[in-house]
C-alpha positions in Angstrom: 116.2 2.6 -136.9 116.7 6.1 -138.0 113.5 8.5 -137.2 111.7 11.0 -138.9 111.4 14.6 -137.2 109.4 17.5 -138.1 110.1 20.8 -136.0 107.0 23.0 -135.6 108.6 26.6 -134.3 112.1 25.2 -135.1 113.6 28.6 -134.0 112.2 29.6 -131.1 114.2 28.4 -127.7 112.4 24.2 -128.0 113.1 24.4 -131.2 116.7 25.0 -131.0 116.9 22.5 -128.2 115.5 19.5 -130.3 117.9 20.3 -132.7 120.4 20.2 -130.6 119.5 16.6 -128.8 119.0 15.3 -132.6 122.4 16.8 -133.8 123.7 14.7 -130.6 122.0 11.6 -131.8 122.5 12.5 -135.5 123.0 8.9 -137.1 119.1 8.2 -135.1 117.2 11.3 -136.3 116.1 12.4 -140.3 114.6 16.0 -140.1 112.3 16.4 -142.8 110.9 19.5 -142.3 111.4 22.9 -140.1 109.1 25.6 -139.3 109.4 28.7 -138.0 107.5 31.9 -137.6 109.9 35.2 -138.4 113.3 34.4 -137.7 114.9 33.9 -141.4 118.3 33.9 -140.0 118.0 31.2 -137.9 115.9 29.3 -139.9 118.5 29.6 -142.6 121.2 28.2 -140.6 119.3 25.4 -139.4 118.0 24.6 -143.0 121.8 24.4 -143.9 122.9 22.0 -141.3 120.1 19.4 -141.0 119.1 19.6 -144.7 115.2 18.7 -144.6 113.2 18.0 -147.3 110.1 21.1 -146.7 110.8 24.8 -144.6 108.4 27.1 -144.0 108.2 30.4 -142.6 105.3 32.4 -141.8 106.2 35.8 -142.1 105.5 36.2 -146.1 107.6 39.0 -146.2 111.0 37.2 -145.3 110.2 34.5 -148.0 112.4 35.5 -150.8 115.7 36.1 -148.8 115.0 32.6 -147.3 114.9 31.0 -150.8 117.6 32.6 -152.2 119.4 31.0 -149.1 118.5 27.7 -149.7 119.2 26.6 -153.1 117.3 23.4 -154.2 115.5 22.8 -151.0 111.7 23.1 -151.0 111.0 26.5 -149.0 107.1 28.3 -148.5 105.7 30.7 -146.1 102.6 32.0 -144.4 100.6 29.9 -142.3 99.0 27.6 -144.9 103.2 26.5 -145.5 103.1 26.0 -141.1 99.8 23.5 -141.8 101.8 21.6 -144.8 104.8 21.4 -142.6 102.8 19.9 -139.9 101.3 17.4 -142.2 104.5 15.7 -143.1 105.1 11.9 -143.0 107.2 12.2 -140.0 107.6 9.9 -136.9 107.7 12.5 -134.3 106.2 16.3 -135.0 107.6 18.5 -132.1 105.3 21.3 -131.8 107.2 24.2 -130.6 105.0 27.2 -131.5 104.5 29.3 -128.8 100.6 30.3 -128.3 97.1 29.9 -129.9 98.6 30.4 -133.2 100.0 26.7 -133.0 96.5 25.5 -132.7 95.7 24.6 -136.5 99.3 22.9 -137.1 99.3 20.7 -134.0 96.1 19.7 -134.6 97.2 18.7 -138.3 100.6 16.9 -136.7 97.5 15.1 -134.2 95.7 13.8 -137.4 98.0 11.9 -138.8 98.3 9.8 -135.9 102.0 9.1 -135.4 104.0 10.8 -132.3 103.5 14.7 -131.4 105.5 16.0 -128.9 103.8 18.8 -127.4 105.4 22.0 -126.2 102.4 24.9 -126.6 100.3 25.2 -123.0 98.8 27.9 -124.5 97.0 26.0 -127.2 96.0 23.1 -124.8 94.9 25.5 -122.0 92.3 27.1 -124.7 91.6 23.7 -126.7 92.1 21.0 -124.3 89.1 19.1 -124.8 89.1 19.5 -128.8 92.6 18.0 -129.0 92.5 15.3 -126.3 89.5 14.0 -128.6 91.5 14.3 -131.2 94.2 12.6 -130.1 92.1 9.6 -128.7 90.6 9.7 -132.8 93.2 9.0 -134.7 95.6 7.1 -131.8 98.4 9.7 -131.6 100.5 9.2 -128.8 100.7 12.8 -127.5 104.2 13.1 -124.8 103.9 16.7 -122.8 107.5 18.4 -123.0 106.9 21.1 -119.9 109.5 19.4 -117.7 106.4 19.5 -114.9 104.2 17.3 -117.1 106.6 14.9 -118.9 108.0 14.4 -115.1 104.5 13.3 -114.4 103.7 11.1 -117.6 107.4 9.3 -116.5 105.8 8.0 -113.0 101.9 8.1 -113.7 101.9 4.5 -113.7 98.9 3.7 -116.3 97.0 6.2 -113.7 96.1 3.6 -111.1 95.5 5.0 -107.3 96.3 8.5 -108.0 95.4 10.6 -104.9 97.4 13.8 -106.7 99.8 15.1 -108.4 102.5 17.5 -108.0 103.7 20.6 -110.4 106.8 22.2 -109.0 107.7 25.5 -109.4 111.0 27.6 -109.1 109.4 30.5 -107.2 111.1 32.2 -109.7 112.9 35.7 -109.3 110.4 36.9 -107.0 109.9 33.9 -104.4 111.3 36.2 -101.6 110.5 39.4 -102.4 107.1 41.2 -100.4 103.8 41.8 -102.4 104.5 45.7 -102.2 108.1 44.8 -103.6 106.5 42.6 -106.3 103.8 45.1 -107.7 106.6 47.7 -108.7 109.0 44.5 -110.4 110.5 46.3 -114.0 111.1 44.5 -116.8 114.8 43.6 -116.5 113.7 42.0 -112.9 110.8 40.1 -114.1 112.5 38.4 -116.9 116.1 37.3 -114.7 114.6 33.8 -113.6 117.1 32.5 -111.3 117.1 28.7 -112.7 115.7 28.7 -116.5 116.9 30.2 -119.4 113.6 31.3 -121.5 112.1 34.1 -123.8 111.3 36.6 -122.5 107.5 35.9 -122.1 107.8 33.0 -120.3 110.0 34.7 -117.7 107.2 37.1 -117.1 105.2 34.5 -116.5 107.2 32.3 -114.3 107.3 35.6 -112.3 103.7 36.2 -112.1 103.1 32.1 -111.7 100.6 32.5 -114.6 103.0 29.6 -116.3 102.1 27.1 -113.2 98.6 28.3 -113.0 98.3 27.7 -117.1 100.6 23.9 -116.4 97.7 23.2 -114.7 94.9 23.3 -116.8 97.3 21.6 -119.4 97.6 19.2 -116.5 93.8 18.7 -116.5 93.7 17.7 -120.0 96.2 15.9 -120.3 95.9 13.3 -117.1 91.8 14.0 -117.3 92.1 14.7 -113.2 90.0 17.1 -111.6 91.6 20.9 -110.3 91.5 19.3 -106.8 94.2 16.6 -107.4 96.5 19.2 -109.0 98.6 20.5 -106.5 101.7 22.9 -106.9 104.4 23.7 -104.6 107.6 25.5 -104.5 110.7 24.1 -105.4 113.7 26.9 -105.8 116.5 24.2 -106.3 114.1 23.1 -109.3 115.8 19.5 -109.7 112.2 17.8 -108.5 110.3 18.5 -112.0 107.1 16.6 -110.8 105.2 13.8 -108.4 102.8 11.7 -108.0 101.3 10.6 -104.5 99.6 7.6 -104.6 96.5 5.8 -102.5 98.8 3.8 -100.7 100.8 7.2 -99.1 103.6 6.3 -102.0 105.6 9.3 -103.5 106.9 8.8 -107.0 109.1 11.9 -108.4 111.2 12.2 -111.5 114.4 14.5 -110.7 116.9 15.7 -113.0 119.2 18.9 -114.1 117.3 22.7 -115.5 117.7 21.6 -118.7 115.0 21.1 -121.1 117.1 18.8 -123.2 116.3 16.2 -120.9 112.7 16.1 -121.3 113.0 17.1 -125.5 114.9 13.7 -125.3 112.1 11.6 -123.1 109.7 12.3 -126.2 112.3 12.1 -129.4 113.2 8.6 -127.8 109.9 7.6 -126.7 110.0 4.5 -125.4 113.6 4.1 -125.3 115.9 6.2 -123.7 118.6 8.1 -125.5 121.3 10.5 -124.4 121.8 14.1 -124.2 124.4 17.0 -124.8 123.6 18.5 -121.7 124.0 18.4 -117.9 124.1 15.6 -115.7 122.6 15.6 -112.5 125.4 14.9 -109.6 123.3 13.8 -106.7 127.1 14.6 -104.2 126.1 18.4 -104.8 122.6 18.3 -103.6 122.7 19.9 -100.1 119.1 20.0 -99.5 115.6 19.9 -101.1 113.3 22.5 -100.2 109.9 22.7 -101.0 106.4 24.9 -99.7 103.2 26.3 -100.4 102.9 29.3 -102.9 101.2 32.3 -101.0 98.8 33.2 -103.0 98.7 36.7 -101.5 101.7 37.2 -103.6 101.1 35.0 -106.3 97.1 35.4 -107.3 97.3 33.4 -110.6 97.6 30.1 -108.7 93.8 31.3 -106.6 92.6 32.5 -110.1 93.3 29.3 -111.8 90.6 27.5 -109.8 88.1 29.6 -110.6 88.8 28.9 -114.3 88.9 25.3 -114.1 85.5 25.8 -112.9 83.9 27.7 -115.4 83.4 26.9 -119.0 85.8 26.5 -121.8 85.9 30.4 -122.7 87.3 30.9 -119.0 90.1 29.0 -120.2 90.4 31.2 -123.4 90.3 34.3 -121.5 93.0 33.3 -119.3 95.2 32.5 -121.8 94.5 35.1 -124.5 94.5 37.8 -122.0 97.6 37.0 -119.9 99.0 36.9 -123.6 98.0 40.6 -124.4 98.6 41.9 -120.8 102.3 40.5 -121.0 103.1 42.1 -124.3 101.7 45.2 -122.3 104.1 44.6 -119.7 107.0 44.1 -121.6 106.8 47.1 -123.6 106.2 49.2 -120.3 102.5 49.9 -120.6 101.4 48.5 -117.6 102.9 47.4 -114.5 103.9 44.4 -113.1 100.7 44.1 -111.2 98.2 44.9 -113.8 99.1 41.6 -115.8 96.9 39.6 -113.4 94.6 42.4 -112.5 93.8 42.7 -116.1 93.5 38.8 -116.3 90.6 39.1 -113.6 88.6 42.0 -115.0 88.6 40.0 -118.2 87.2 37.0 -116.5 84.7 38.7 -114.9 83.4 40.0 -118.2 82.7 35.8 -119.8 79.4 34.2 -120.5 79.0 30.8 -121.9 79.4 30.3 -125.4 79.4 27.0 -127.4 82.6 25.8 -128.1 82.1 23.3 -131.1 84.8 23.4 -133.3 88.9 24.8 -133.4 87.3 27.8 -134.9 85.4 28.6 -132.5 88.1 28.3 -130.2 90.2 30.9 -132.1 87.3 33.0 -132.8 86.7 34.0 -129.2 90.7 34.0 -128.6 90.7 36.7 -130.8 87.4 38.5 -129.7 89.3 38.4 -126.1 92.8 39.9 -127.1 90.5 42.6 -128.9 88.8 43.4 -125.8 91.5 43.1 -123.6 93.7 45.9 -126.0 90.4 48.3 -125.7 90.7 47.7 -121.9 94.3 48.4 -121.6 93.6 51.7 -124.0 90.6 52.8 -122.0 93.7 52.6 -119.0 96.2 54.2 -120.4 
């Protein structure tokens, strides 16, 4: 039976990777709609070759050239075009858009309780407990596509007898290097991750460990397990993507190649199995397996993260939204490497407890903290 696909940031670097495992399995999958945020080009092409029924684009002003592009094919932008997108009679919604700004769509893909595979931390890091009731409301099955989580959802086992589980994480490019090395990192050295290929925000925070220390508060939600049966250790050869250790001193892991094909496919095929375009793992080429404990020292997300877990909701917020702002800082060479997480810890310091009752709520203080973390990056400039 052929399935319906909507793709929720259909050009950012998920996006392209569904697309690719669904033009692999192309007599299985129907795209019906794409979305995207400002990348007309790519949207275009992608419009061209699958053919859906709805596009949308938020950025208003690339609306016209993306029409004229697409002859006959229903085509709207801005955000209220995202929502429509997300509300399409689809099978499976991937949602793919990177950030809080996915919030309002996903939670739209969530209410029509169907399948959502779920690719934005971000927006369950600031949200979790709003959608994880939602989810429960209207009986979506939700499948996590961070290769960590969907490794853990594959050997969870209904939850029965957990005693923890286990995020792995590459290291990434500065695993090795010494704190005094790491606080003086540039740009072009923060972003070469030595196993993934990812935007360029997402390298920086693989390099920080901000990404593992966000994976697991999105681990939280998602399993409903405390911060204390969360573990994370490093992995360099990144083939281990997650575990589970059990009562009875059982390990259970899910292994498999750096490719994020692999887990896009676990939740397009969800319950069956179906095959991929990319790598296979050849077990005769594993040498070793190393893993160990993060320092901290070096790493002060993964220490940080506790503390959020917890506090309230709006430490989640902050932790997110400014890592977000502090990043973009980074990457345009306003700050330094080690003022990301600095900046994340003088914004914590600065939270009291606010009610959290609704989604806009939830956006209204992510937006009240990238405002004060820009005046606090200003005031140090």
């Amino acid at each position: 039976m052929t399935r319906t696909v909507t793709v929720l940031g259909s050009t950012g670097s998920i996006g392209r990777q569904t697309l690719d495992v669904i033009a692999h399995q192309k007599n299985d999958f129907n795209v019906v709609a794409l979305a995207a945020g400002r990348n007309a080009n790519v949207l275009i092409e992608q419009a061209k070759a699958f053919r859906p029924k709805f596009v949308a684009i938020a950025d208003e002003g690339a609306y016209q050239a993306v029409k004229d592009a697409l002859p006959g094919m229903k085509v709207a932008a801005g955000m209220d075009a995202v929502i429509e997108a997300a509300k399409m009679d689809a099978d499976v919604t991937m949602a793919a858009i990177v950030g809080t700004v996915g919030l309002k769509p996903t939670m739209e893909a969530i209410k029509r309780g169907k399948t959502v595979a779920f690719a934005s931390k971000e927006c369950l890091v600031a949200a979790g407990q709003i959608v994880m009731d939602a989810v429960k409301k209207h009986g979506t099955t939700f499948l996590p596509v961070d290769s960590e989580h969907n490794a853990i959802f594959q050997v969870l086992n209904n939850g029965q007898g957990v005693r923890r589980i286990v995020l792995t994480a590459s290291g990434g490019p500065f695993r090795d290097w010494a704190p005094e090395q790491i606080k003086v990192a540039t740009v072009e050295q923060a972003i070469a991750h030595p196993t993934w290929s990812m935007g360029p925000k997402i390298s920086v925070d693989s390099a920080t460990l901000m990404n593992k220390a966000l994976e697991v508060i999105e681990a939280h939600h998602l399993f409903g397990l405390p911060s204390e049966k969360i573990d994370v250790i490093l992995h360099p050869q990144s083939t281990v993507h997650g575990m589970v250790e059990y009562e009875d001193g059982s390990f259970l892991a899910q292994m498999g190649p750096s490719d994020m094909r692999t887990p896009i496919a676990v939740c397009l095929g969800w319950p069956d199995r179906i095959s991929t375009p990319g790598a296979r793992l050849d077990l005769t080429k594993l040498s070793r397996l190393d893993f160990s404990q993060p320092d901290t020292s070096k790493f002060p997300a993964l220490k940080l993260v506790r503390e959020v877990l917890a506090g309230d909701q709006i430490h989640s917020i902050t932790f997110n939204a400014a890592n977000e702002v502090a990043v973009a800082a980074f990457l345009s060479r306003q700050i330094s490497f080690s003022q990301i997480v600095n900046t994340v810890s003088a914004m914590l310091e600065q939270c009291h407890k606010v009610a959290m009752n609704s989604l806009d709520d939830v956006l209204a203080c992510d937006d009240n903290v990238r405002t004060q973390t820009h005046h606090i990056l200003k005031k140090a400039a």
